[in-house]
N, CA and C atoms as an extended XYZ file, in Angstrom:
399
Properties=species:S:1:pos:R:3:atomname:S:1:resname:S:1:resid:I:1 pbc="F F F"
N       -13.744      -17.045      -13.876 N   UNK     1
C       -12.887      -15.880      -13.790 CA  UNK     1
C       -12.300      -15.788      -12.384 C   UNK     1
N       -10.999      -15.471      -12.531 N   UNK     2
C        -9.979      -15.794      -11.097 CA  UNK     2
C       -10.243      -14.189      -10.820 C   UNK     2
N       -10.646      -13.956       -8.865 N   UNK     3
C       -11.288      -13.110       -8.188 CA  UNK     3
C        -9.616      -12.043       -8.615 C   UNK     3
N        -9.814      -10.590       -8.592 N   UNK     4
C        -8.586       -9.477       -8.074 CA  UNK     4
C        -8.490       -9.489       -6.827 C   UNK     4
N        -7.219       -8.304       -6.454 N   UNK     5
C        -7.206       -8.132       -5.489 CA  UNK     5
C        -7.100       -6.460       -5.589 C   UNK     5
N        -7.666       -5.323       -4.433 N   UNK     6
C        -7.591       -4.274       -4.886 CA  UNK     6
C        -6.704       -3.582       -4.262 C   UNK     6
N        -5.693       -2.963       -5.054 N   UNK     7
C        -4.465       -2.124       -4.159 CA  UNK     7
C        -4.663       -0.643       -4.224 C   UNK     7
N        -5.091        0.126       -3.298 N   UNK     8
C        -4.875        1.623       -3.211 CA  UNK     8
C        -3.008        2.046       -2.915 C   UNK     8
N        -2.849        2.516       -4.333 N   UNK     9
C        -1.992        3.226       -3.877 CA  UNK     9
C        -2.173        5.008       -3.907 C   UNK     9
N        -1.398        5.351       -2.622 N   UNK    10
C        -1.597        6.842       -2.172 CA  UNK    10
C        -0.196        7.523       -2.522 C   UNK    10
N        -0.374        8.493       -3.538 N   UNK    11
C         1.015        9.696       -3.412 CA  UNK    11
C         0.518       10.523       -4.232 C   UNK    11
N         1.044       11.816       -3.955 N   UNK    12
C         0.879       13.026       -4.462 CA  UNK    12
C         1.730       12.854       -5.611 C   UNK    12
N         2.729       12.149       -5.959 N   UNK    13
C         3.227       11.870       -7.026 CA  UNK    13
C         3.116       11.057       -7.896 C   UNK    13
N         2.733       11.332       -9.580 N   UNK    14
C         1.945       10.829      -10.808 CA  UNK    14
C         2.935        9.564      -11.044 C   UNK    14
N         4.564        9.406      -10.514 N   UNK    15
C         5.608        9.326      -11.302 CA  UNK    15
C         5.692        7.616       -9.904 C   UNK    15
N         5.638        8.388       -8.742 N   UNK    16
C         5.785        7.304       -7.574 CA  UNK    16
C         4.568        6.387       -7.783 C   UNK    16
N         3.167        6.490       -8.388 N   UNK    17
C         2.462        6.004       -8.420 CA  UNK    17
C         2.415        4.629       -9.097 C   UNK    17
N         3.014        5.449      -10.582 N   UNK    18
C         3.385        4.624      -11.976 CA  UNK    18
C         4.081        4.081      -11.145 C   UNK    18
N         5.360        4.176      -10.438 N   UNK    19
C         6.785        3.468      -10.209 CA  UNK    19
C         5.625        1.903       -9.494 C   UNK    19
N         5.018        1.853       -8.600 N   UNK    20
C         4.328        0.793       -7.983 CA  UNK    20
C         3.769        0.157       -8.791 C   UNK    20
N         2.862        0.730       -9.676 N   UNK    21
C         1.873       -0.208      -10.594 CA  UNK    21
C         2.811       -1.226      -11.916 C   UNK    21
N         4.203       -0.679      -12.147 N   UNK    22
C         4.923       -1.220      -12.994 CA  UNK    22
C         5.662       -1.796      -12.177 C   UNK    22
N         6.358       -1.724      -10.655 N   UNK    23
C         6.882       -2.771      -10.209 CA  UNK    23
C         6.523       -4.121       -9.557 C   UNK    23
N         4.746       -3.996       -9.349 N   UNK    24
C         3.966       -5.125       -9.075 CA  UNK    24
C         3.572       -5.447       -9.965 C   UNK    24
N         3.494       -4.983      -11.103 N   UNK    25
C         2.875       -5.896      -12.859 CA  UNK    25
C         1.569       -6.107      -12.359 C   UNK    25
N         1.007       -7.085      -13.035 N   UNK    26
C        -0.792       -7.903      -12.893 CA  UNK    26
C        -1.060       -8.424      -11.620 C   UNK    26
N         0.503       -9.006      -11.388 N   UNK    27
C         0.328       -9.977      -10.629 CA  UNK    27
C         1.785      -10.040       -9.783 C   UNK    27
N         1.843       -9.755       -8.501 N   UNK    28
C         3.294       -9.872       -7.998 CA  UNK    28
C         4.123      -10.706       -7.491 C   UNK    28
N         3.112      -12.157       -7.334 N   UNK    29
C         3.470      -13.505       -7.188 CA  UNK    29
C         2.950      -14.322       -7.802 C   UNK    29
N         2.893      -15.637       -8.278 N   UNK    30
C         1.800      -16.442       -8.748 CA  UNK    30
C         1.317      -17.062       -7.554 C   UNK    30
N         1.169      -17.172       -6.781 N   UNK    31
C         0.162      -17.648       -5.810 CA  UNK    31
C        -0.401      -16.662       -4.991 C   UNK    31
N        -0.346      -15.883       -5.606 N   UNK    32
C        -1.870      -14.251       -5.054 CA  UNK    32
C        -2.544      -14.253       -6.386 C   UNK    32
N        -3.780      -13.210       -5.784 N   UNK    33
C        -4.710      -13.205       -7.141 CA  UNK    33
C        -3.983      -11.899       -8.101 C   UNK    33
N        -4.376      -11.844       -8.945 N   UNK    34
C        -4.311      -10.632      -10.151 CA  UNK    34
C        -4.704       -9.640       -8.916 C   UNK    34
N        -3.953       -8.004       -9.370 N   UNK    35
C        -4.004       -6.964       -8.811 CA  UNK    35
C        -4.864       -5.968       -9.460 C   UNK    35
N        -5.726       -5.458       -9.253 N   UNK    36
C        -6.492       -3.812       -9.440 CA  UNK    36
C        -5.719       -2.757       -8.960 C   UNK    36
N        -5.278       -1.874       -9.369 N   UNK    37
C        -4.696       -0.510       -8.541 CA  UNK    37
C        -5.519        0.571       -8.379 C   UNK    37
N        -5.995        0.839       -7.598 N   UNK    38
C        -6.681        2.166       -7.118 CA  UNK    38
C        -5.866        3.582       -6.199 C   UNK    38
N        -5.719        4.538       -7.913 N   UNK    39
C        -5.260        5.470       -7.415 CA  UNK    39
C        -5.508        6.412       -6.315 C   UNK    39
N        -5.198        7.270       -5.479 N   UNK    40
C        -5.322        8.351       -4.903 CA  UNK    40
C        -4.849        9.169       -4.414 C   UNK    40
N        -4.299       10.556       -4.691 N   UNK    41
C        -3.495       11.252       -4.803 CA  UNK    41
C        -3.651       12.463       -3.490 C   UNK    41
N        -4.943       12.565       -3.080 N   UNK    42
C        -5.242       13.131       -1.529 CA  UNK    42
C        -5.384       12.272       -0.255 C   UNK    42
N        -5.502       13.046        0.254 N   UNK    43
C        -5.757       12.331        2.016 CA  UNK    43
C        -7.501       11.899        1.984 C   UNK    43
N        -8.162       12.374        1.526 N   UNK    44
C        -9.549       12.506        1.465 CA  UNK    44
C        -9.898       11.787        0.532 C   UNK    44
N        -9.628       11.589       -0.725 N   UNK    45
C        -9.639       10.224       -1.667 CA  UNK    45
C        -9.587        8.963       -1.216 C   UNK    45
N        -8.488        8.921       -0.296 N   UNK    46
C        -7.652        7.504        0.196 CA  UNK    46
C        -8.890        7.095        1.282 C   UNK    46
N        -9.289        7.830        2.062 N   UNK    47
C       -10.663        8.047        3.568 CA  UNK    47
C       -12.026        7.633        2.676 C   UNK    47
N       -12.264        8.220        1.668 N   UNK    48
C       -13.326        8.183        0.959 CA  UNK    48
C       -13.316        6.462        0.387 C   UNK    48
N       -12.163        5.886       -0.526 N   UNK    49
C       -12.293        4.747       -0.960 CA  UNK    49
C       -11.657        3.982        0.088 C   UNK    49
N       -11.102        3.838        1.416 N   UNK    50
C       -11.689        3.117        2.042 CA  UNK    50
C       -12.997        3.065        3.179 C   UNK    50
N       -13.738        3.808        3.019 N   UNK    51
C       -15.032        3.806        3.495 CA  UNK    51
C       -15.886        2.787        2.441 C   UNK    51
N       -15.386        2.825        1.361 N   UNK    52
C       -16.634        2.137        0.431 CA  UNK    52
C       -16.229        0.588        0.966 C   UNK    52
N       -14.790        0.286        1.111 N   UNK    53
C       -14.599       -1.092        1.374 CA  UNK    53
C       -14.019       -1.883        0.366 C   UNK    53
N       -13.344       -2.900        0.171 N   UNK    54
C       -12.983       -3.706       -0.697 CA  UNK    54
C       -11.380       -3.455       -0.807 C   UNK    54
N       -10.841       -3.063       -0.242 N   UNK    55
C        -9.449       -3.070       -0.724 CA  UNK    55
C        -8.827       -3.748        0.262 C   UNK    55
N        -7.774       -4.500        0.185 N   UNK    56
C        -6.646       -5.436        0.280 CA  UNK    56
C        -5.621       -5.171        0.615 C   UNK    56
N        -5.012       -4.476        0.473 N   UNK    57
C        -3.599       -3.810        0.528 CA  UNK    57
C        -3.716       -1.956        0.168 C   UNK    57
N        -2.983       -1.309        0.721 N   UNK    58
C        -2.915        0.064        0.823 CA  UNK    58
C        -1.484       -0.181        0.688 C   UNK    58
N        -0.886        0.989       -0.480 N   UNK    59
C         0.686        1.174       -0.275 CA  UNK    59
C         0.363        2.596       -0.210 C   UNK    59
N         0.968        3.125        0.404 N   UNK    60
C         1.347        4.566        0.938 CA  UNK    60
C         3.018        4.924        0.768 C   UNK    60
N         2.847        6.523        0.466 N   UNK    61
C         4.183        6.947       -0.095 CA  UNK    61
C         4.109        8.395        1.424 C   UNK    61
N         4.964        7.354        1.888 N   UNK    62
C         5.793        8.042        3.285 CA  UNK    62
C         6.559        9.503        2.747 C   UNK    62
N         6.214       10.183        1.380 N   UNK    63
C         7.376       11.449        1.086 CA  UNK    63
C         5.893       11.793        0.537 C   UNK    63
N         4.949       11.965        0.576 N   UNK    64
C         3.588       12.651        0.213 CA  UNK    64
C         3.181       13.776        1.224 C   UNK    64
N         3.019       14.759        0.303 N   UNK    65
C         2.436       16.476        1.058 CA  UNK    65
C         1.104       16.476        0.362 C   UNK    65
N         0.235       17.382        1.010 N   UNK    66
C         0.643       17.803        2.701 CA  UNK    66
C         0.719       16.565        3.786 C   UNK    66
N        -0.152       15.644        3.252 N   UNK    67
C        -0.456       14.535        4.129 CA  UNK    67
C         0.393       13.193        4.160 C   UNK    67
N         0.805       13.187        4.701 N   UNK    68
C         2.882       12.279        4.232 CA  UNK    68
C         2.173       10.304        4.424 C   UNK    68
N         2.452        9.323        3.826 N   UNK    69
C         1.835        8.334        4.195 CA  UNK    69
C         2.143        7.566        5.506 C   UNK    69
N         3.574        8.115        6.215 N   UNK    70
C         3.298        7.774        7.245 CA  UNK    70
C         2.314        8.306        8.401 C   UNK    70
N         1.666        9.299        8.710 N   UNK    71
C         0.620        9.922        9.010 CA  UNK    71
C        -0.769        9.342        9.065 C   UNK    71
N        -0.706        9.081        7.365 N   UNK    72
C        -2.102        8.880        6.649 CA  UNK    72
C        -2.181        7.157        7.375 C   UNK    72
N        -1.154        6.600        7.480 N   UNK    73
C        -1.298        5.233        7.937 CA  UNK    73
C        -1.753        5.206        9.099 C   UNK    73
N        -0.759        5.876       10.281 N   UNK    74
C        -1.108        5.859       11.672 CA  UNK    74
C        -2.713        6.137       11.784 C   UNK    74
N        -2.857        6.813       10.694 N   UNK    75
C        -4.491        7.502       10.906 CA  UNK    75
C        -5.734        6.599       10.605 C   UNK    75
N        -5.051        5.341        9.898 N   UNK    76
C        -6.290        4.927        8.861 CA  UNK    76
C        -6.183        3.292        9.624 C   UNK    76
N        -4.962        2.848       10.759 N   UNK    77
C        -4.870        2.118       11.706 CA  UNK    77
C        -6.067        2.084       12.848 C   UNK    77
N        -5.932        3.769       13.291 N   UNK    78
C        -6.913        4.525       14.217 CA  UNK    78
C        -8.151        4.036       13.857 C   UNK    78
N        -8.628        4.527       12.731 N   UNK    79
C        -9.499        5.156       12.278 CA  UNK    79
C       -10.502        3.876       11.512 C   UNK    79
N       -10.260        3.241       10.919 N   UNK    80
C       -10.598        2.054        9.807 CA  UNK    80
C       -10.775        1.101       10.401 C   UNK    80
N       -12.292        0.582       10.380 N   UNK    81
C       -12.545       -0.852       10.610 CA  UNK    81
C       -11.888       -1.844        9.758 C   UNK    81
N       -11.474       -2.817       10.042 N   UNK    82
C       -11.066       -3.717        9.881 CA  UNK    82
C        -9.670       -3.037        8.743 C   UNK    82
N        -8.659       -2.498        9.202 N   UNK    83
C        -7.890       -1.829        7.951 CA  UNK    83
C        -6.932       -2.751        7.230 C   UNK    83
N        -7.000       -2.378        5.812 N   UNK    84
C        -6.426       -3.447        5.086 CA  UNK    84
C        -4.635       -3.338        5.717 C   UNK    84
N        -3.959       -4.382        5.405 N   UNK    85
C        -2.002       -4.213        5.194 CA  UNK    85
C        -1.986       -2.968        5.249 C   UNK    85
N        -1.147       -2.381        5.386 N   UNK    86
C        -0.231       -1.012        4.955 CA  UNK    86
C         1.180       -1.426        4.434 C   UNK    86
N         1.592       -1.355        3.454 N   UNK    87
C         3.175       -0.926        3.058 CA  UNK    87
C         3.579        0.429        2.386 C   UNK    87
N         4.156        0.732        3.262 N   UNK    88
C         4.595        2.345        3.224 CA  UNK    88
C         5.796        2.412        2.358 C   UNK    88
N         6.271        3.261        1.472 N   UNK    89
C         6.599        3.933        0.799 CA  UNK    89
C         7.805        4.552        1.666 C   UNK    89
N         9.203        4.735        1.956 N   UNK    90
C        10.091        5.294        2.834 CA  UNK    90
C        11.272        5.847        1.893 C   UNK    90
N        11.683        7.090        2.147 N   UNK    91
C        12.598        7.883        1.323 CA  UNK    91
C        14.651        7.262        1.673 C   UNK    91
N        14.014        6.396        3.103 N   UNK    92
C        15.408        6.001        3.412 CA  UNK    92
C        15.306        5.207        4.934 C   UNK    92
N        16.041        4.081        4.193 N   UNK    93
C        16.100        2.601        5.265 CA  UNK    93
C        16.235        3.007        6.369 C   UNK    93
N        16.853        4.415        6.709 N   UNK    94
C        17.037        4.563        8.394 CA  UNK    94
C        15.460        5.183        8.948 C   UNK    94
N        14.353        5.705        7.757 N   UNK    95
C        12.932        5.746        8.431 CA  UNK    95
C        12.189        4.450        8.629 C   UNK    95
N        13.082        3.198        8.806 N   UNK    96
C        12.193        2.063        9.102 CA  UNK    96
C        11.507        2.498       10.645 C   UNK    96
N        12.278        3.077       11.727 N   UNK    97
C        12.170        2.958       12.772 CA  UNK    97
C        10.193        3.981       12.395 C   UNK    97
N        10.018        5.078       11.840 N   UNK    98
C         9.061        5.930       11.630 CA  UNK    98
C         7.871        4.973       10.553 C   UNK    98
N         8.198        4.020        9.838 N   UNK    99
C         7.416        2.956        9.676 CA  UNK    99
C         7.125        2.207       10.865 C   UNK    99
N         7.769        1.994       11.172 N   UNK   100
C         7.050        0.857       12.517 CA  UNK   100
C         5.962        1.690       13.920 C   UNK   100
N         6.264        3.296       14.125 N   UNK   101
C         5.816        4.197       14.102 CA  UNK   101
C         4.491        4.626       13.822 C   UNK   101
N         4.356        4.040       12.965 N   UNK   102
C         3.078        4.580       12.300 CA  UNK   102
C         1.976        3.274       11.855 C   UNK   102
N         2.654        1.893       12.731 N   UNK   103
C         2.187        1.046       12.294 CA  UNK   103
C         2.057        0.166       10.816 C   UNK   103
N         2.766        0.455        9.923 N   UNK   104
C         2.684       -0.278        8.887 CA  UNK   104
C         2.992       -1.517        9.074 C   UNK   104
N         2.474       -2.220        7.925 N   UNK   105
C         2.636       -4.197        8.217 CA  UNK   105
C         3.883       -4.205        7.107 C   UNK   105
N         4.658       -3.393        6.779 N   UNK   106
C         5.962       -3.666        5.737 CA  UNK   106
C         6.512       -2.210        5.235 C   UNK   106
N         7.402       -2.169        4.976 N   UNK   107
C         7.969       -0.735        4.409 CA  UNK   107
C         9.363       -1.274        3.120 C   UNK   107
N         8.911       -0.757        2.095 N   UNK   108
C        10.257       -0.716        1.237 CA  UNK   108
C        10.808        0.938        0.564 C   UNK   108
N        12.498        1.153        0.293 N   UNK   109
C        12.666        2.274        0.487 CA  UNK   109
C        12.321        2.646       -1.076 C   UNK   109
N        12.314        4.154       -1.550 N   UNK   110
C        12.286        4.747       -2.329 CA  UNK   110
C        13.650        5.168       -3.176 C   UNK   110
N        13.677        4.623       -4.093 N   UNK   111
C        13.132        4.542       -5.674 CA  UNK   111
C        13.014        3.351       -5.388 C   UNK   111
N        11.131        2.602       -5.774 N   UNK   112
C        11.186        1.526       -5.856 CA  UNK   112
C        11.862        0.772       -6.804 C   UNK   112
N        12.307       -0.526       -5.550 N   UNK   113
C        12.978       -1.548       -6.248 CA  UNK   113
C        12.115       -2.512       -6.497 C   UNK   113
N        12.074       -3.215       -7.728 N   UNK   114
C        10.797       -3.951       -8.122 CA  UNK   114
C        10.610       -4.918       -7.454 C   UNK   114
N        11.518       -5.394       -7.378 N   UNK   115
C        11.877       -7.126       -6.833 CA  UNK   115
C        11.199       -7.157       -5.080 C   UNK   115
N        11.782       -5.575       -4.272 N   UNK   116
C        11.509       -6.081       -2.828 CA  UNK   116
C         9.786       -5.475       -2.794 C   UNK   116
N         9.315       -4.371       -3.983 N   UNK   117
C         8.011       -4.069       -3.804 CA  UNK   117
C         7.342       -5.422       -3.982 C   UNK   117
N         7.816       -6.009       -4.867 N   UNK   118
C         6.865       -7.416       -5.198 CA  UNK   118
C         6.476       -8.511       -4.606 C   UNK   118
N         7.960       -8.465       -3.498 N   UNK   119
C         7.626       -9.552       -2.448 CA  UNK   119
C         6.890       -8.511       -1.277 C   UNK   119
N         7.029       -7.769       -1.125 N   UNK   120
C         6.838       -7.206       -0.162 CA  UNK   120
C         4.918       -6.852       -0.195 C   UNK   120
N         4.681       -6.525       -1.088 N   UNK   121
C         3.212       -6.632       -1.845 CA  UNK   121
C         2.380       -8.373       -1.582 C   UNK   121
N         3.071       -9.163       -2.360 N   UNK   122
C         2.877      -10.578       -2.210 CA  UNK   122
C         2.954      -10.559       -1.066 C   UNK   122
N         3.205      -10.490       -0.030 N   UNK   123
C         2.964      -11.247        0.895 CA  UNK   123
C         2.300      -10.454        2.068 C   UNK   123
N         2.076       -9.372        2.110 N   UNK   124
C         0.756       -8.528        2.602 CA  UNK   124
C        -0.707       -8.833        1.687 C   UNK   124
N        -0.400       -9.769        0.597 N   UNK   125
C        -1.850       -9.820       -0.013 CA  UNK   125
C        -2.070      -11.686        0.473 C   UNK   125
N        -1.007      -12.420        0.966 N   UNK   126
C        -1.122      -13.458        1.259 CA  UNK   126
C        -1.490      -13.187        2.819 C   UNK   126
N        -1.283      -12.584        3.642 N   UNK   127
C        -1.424      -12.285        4.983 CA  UNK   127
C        -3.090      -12.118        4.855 C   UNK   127
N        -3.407      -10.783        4.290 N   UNK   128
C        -5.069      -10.999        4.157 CA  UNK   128
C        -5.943      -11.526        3.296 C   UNK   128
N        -5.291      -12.600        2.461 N   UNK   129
C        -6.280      -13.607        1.857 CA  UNK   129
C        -6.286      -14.866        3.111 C   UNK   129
N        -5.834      -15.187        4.207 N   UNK   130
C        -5.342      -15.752        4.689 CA  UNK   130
C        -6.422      -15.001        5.963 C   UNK   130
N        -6.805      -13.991        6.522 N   UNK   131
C        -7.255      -13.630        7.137 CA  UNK   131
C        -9.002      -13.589        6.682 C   UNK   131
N        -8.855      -13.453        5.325 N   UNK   132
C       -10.305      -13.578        4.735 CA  UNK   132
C       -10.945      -15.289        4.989 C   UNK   132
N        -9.760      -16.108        4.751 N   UNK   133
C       -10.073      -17.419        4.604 CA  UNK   133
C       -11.053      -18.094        6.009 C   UNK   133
């Protein structure tokens, strides 16, 4: 059995959540492993499951209240041993500068587009399989 990989995604929105898990499918490249999605919809969810450990990639939704994911990133940079990727979630290409800001390792804008979440996913999960190696 070929290993997952586990993706937390963070937004207060049911709809932005779905939008990620259907634009990365199983699998968002064939040369990464199969994906797990791990929801979380608070700031304290997202703190809580990465304390347990095991996740890979974090996408964060930069338009999330109260706790916005660019925030939650800068925080979990701070804060998180060894912290997985970040790709943030951005309402508009001119908040790249507030991604880079907050430290994320990638940002694509909102309404996800499948194609740049997928590469953009793929290759934050190739960066830390690559770091695991």
């Amino acid at each position: 059995m070929q290993p997952t990989a586990t993706v937390l995604v963070y937004s207060n929105n049911a709809n932005t959540r779905e939008q990620v898990r259907l634009a990365a499918g199983r699998r968002p490249a064939a040369d990464v492993p199969p994906v797990e999605f791990v929801e979380c919809a608070t700031l304290p969810a997202v703190l809580a499951r990465l304390d347990r450990g095991g996740v890979d990639v974090c996408v964060l939704d930069g338009e999330t209240v109260p706790a916005g994911g660019m925030g939650v990133c800068r925080q979990i940079k701070d804060e998180v041993f060894d912290c997985p990727p970040v790709l943030l979630l951005i309402g508009r290409p001119q908040d790249a500068w507030l991604a880079t800001w907050s430290r994320a390792d990638a940002a694509v804008t909102l309404p996800v587009d499948p194609v740049d979440l997928a590469d953009a996913l793929a290759s934050l999960l190739r960066s830390r399989t690559a770091v695991d190696a």
